[in-house]
C-alpha positions in Angstrom: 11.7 -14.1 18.7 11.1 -16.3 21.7 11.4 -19.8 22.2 7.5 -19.8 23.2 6.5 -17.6 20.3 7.8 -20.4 17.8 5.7 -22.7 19.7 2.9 -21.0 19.6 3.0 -20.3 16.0 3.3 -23.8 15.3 0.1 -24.9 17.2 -1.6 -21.7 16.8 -0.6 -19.6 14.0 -3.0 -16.8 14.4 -2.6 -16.3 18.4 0.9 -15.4 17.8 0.9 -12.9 15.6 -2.3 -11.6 17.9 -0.2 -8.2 18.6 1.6 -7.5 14.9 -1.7 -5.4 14.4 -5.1 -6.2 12.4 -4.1 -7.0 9.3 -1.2 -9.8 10.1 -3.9 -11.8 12.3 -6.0 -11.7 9.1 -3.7 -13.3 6.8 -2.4 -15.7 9.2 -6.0 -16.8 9.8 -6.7 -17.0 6.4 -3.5 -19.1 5.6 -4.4 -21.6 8.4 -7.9 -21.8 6.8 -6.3 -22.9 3.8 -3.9 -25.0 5.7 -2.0 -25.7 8.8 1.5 -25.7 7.2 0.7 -22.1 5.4 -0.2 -20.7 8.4 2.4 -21.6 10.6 5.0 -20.5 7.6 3.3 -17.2 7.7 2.8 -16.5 11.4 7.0 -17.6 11.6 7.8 -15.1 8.7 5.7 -12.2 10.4 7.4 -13.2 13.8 10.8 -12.8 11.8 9.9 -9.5 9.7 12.0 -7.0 11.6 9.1 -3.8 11.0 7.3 -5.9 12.9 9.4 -5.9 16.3 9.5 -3.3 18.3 
């Protein structure tokens, strides 16, 4: 995980999880909709999920 990835997740949650695929851009956008800390704890634990690297 980059050093600009983390950043981005903290400002924008869903924009950095934007190529983990359809459904992770959903639930981080519904978990910033619900709150800003939620999504960003989201977007950092799909940036961290290793099936989600490639």
């Amino acid at each position: 995980m980059s050093f600009w990835r983390v950043i981005l997740a903290i400002f924008l949650p869903p924009f950095a999880v934007f190529d983990k695929g359809c459904g992770s851009i959903l639930i981080v956008l519904l978990l910033t909709l619900a709150g800003w800390v939620p999504g960003v704890i989201g977007a950092l634990v799909i940036l961290n999920n290793p099936k989600y690297n490639r």
